[in-house]
Every structure is written in C-alpha cells, then in structure tokens.
C-alpha positions in Angstrom: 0.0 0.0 0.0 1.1 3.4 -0.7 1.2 6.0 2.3 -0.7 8.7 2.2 0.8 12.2 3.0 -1.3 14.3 4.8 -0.2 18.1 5.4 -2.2 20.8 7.5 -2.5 24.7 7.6 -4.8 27.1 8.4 -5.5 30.1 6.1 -6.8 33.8 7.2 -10.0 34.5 5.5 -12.1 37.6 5.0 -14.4 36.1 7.5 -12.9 33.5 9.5 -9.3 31.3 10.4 -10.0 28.4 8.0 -8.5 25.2 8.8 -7.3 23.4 5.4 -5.9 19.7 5.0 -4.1 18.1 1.9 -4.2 14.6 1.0 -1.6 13.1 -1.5 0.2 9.9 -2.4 2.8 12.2 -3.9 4.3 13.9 -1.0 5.6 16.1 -4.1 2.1 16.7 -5.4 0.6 17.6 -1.7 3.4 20.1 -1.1 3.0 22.0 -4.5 -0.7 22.2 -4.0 -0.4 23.6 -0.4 2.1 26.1 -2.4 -0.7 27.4 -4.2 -3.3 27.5 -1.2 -2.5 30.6 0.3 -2.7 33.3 -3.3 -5.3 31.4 -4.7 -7.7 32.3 -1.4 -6.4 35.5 -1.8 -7.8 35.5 -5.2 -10.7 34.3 -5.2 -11.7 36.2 -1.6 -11.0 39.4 -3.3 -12.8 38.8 -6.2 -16.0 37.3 -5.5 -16.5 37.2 -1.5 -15.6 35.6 2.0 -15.5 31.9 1.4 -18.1 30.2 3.4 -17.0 26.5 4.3 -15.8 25.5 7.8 -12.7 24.3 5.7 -11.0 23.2 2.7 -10.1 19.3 2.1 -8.2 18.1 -1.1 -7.2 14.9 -2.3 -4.1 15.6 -4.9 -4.3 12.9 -7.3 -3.1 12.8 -11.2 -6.0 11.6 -12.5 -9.4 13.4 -12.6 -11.1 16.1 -10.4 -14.8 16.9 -8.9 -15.7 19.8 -6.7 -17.4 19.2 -3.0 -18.8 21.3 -0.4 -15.8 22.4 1.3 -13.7 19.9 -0.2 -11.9 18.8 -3.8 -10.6 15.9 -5.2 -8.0 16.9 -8.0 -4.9 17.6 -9.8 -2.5 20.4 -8.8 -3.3 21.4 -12.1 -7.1 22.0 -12.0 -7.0 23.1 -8.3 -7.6 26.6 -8.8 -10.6 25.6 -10.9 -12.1 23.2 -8.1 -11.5 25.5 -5.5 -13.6 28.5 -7.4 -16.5 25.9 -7.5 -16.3 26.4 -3.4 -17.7 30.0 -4.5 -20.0 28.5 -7.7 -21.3 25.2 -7.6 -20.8 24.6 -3.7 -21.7 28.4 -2.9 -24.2 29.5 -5.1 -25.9 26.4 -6.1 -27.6 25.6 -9.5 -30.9 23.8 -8.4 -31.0 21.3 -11.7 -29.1 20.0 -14.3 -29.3 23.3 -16.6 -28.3 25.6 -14.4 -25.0 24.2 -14.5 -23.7 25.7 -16.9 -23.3 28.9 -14.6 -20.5 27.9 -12.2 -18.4 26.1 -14.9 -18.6 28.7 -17.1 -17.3 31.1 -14.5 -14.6 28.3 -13.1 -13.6 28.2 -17.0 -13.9 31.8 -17.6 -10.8 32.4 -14.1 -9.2 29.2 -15.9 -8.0 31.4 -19.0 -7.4 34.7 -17.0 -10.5 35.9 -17.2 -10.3 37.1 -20.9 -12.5 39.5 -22.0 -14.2 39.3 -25.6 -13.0 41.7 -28.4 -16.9 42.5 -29.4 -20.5 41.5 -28.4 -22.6 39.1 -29.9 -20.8 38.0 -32.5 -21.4 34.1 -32.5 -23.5 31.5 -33.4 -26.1 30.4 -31.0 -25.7 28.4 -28.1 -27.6 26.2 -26.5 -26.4 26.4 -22.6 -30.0 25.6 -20.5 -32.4 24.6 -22.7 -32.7 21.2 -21.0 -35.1 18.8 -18.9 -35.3 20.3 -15.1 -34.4 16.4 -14.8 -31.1 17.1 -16.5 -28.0 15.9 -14.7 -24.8 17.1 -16.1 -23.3 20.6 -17.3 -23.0 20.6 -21.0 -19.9 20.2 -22.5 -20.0 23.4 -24.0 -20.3 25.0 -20.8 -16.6 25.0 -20.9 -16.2 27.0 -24.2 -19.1 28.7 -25.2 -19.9 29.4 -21.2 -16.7 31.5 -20.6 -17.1 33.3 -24.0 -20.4 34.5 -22.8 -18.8 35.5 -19.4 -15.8 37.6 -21.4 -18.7 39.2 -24.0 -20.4 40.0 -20.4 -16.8 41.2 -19.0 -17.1 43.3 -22.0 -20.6 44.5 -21.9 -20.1 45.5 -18.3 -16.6 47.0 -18.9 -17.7 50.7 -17.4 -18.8 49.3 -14.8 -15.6 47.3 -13.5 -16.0 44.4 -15.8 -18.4 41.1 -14.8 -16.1 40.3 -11.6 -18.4 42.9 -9.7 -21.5 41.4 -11.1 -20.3 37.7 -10.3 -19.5 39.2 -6.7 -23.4 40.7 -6.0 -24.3 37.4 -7.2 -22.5 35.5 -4.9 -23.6 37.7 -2.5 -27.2 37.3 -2.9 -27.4 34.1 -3.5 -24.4 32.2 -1.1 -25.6 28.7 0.2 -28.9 29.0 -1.6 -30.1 27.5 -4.5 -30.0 29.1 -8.4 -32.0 28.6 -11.7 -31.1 30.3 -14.9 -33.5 33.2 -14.3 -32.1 33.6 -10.8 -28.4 34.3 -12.5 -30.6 36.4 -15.8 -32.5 38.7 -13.2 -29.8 39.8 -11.1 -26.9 40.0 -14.3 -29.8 41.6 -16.7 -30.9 44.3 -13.6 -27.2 45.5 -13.6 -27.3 46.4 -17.2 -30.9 48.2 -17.3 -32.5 45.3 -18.3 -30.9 45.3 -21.8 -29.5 41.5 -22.1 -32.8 39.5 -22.5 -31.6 38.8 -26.4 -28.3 37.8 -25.4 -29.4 35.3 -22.7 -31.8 34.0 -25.3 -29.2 33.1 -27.8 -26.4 32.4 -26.1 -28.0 30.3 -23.5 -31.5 29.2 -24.9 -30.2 29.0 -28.6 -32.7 31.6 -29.6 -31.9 31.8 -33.5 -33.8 35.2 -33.8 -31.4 37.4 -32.9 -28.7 38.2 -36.0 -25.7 36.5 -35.7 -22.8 34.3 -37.9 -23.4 31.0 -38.7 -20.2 29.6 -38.3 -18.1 29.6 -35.0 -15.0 32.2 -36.1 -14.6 34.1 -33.3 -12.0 34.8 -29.9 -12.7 31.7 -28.3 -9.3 29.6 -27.4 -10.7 26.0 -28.9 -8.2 24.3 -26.7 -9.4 21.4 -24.4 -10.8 22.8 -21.3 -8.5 22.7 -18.3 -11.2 20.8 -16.1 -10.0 17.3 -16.0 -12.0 14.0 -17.0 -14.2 13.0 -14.8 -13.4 10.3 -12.1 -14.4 6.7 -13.1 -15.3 3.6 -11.5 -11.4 2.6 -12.6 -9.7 5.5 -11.0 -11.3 4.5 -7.7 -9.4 1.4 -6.1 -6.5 4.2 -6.4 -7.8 6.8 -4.3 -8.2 4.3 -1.6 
C-alpha cells in the first residue's frame, strides 16, 4: 500500500481562520498544491467574496477532479478551478441540471485569465440551458461557449468594472442558496438596465432570432478545457 501524506494549515479569510488539510500519495504533489493555497484564497476572496466553508479538504491525485462542499478531489493542475466551485457550484448552487452551466462557465472563464471578448454578440447560437429540469450534467460546451459568454459580459459590463463585480453581487445574494437560470438572468440583466434578454436568449436558450454568424469564427481559445475527465469507476481502487 502506498502512504498517504497528509499536510495541514490554516489560512486567514475575509471572514474566518480556515482550517485546510491536503491529502496526497505524492508527498511532491501535496506540497506544490499547499504552495498554491494561500494566493489562490487571496484571489478568489477578493474577487467574489468571504468563502463560506468550515474548511478546505483536497485529495491531490493525477487523474481526474470533482468539486465538493468544502472539499476537492484533484490535480495540482485544476486546483484553482475546483476551489472556485467552493464559490460557484458549492456556494451559489444551481438547483437542476441546466443551471449548470453557470458555475463552470465562470470556473472556465478564471481558468483562462478571465479574458474578455474583443466584441459582443458576434457568435452562433448556443444552446447552454435549454434542458429537462431532470437534466443531470453541465454541457460540454459549458466549458467553451460558457466562458465566451462570461468575457462578452466582462465586456458589456466594462464601465462598470468588468463582470467580476456582477459575479460578486451574485454570490452575495445568493451564497448557500439554491439558483436557476432566471435567478443568475435577473440579477446579471438588472445590472445592465435590463438590456441583455436577447443575449441570454441566444447564447444560452439557442434563440436563432437574434442576427448573428453561422459559423463559430470568433475569440474563443478551442483548446481542451482545463477541467480534468471526470473520475471513473477505474480510478477508484486508487484513491483508496
């Protein structure tokens, strides 16, 4: 059996002392990602709000990554990605299946340094929510066309700060609670006047009705996203 290394420190948030544990088979692996810890809650505080767990848990492991309450299992890589979902996903909440898209497409959006867009509206139609309340999983595309929406919104709201302040009031509101799409439209669309219904249409309903190209030449880095594969049933006997 291979040992586990387990390292402990506590971090100084905005609102609290918060206790914060590392788990790793790579003694290596635990030690880089409690090298990132401290600036990456220094981040992600700033930007978007106290974090609101009791404390922060991560398993460092090569292969895959998820996002718990509190809690991670991933790679170094990826752990500024899983840690944002303590903010979105595990702060703010989506309530079903298509209202996921929101906290990936922020994660994805902080993933690429937050780029903002060059111009507004300028894509084909996306299809982000439209989906079963029943639906279970973020759509792929939440990783691409998600945080191009977020950087045409960083964009949009560039007068005003950019969308980090928007993404903050959200938080705010809506920390520990439960979202649905027109939770995250009402609050995003009342910061701009109410002048974003056509853009949420298209770029998250797939409304075709509003002009736009037909083919997908635009900003948007088409590498891979940085959120690793999922975990599967075969990566499991090795996190034991």
């Amino acid at each position: 059996n291979t040992p586990v290394h387990v390292l402990e420190t506590s971090y100084q948030g905005l609102a609290a002392v918060i206790p914060i544990t590392i788990y790793s088979q790579n003694q290596t692996e635990a030690q880089n990602a409690m090298n990132l810890i401290p600036g990456l809650f220094a981040e992600l505080e700033r930007d978007f709000g106290p974090y609101t767990h009791a404390s922060f848990t991560a398993y460092i492991t090569g292969n895959g990554g998820m996002e718990h309450a509190g809690a991670t299992i991933t790679s170094v890589m990826a752990l500024g990605h899983e840690l944002t979902h303590s903010w979105f996903a595990r702060g703010v909440m989506p309530a079903e299946g298509r209202s996921g898209w929101i906290d990936e497409a922020i994660a994805s959006w902080r993933d690429y340094g937050y780029q903002r867009a060059p111009s507004l509206w300028q894509r084909p139609a996306t299809n982000l929510g439209r989906y079963s309340a029943f639906w279970r999983f973020a759509p792929r595309n939440s990783y691409v066309d998600g945080r191009a929406f977020m950087g045409e919104l960083d964009l949009y709201f560039a007068n005003q700060g950019g969308m980090k302040p928007v993404l903050r009031k959200f938080f705010d509101k809506w920390k520990r609670q439960q979202v649905t799409n027109a939770d995250f439209i009402a609050l995003v669309d009342s910061e701009a006047n109410n002048q974003l219904a056509a853009p949420f249409r298209r770029y998250i309903f797939a409304d075709q009705s509003m002009p736009g190209p037909a083919t997908k030449d635009y900003f948007v880095d088409e590498r891979p996203s940085l959120h690793p594969r999922p975990i599967t049933k075969e990566d499991l006997p090795f996190l034991r």
